[in-house]
HTML snippet that shows the backbone in 3Dmol.js (N, CA, C, O; Angstrom):
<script src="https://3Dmol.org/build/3Dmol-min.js"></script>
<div id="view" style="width:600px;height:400px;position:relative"></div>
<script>
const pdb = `
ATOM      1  N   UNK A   1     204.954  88.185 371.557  1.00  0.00           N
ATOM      2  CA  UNK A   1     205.580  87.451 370.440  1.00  0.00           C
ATOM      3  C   UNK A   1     204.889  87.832 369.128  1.00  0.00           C
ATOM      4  O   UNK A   1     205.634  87.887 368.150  1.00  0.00           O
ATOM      5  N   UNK A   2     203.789  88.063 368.968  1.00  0.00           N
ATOM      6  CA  UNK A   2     202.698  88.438 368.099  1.00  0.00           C
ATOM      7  C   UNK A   2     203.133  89.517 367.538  1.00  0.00           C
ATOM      8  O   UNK A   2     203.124  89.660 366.315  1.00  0.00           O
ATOM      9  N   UNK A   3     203.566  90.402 368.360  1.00  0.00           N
ATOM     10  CA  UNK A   3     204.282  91.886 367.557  1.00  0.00           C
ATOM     11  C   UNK A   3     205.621  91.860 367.083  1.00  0.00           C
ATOM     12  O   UNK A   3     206.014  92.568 366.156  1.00  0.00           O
ATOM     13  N   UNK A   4     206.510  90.839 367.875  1.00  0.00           N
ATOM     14  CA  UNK A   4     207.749  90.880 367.093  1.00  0.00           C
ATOM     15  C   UNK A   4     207.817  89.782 365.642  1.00  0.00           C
ATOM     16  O   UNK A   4     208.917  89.546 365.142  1.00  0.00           O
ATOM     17  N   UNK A   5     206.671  89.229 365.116  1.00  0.00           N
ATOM     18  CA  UNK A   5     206.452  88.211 364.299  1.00  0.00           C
ATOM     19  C   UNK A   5     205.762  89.151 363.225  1.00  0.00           C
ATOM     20  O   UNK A   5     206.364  89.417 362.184  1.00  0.00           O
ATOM     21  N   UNK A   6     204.580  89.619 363.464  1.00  0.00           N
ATOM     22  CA  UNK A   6     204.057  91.300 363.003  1.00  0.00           C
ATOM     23  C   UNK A   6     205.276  92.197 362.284  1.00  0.00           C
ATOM     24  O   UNK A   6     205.499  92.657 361.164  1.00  0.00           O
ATOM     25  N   UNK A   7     205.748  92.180 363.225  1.00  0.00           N
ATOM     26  CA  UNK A   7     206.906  93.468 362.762  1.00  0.00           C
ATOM     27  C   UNK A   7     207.822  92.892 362.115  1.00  0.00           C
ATOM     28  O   UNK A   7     208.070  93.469 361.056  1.00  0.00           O
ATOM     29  N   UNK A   8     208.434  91.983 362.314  1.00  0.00           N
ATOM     30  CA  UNK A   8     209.150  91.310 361.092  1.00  0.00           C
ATOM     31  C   UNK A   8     208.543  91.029 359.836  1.00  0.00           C
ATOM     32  O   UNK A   8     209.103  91.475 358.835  1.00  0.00           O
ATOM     33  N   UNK A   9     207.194  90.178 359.674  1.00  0.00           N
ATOM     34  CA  UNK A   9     206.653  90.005 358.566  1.00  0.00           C
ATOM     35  C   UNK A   9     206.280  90.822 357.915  1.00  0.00           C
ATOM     36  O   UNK A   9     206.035  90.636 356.723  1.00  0.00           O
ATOM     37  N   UNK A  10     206.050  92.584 358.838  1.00  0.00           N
ATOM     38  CA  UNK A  10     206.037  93.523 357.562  1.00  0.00           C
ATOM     39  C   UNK A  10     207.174  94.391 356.867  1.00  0.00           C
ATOM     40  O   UNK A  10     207.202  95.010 355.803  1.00  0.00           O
ATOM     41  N   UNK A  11     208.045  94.206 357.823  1.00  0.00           N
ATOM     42  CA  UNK A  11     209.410  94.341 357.322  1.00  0.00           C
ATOM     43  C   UNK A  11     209.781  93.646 356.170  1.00  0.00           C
ATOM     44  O   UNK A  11     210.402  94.260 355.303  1.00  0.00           O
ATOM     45  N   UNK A  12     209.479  92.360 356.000  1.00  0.00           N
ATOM     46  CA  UNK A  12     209.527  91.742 355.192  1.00  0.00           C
ATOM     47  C   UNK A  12     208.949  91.744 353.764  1.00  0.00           C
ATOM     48  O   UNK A  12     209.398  91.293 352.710  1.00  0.00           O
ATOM     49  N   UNK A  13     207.993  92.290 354.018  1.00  0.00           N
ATOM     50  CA  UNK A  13     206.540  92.359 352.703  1.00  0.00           C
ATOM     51  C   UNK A  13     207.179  93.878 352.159  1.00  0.00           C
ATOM     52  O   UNK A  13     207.029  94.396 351.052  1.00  0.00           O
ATOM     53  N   UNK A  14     207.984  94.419 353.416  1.00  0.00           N
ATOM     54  CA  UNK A  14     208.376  95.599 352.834  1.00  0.00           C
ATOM     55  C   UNK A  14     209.729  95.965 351.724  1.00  0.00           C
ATOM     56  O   UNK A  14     210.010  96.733 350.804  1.00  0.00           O
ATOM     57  N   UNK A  15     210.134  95.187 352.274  1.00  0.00           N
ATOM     58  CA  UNK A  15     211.725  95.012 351.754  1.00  0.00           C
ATOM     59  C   UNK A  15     211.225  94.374 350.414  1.00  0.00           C
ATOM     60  O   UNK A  15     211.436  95.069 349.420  1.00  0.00           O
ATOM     61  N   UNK A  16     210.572  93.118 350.201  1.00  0.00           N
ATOM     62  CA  UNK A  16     210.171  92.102 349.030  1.00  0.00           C
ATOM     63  C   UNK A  16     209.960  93.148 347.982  1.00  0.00           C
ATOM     64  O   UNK A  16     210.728  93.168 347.021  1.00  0.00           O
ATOM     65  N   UNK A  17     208.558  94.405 348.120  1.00  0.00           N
ATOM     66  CA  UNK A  17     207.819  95.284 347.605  1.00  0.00           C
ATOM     67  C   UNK A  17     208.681  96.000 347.193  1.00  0.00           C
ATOM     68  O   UNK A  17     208.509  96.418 346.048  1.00  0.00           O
ATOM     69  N   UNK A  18     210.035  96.469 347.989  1.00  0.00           N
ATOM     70  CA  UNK A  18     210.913  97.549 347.734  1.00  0.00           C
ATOM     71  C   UNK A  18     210.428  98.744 347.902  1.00  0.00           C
ATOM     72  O   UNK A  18     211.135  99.731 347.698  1.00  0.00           O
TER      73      UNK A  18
END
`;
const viewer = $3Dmol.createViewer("view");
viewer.addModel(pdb, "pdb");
viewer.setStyle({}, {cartoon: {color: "spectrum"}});
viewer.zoomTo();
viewer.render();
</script>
């Protein structure tokens, strides 16, 4: 669960950052 929470939240920080 740790990695699919991981991997979303940097997906996230990524997308935000552009």
């Amino acid at each position: 669960l740790m990695c699919c929470v991981f991997c979303i939240f940097t997906v996230f920080v990524s997308s935000s950052q552009g």
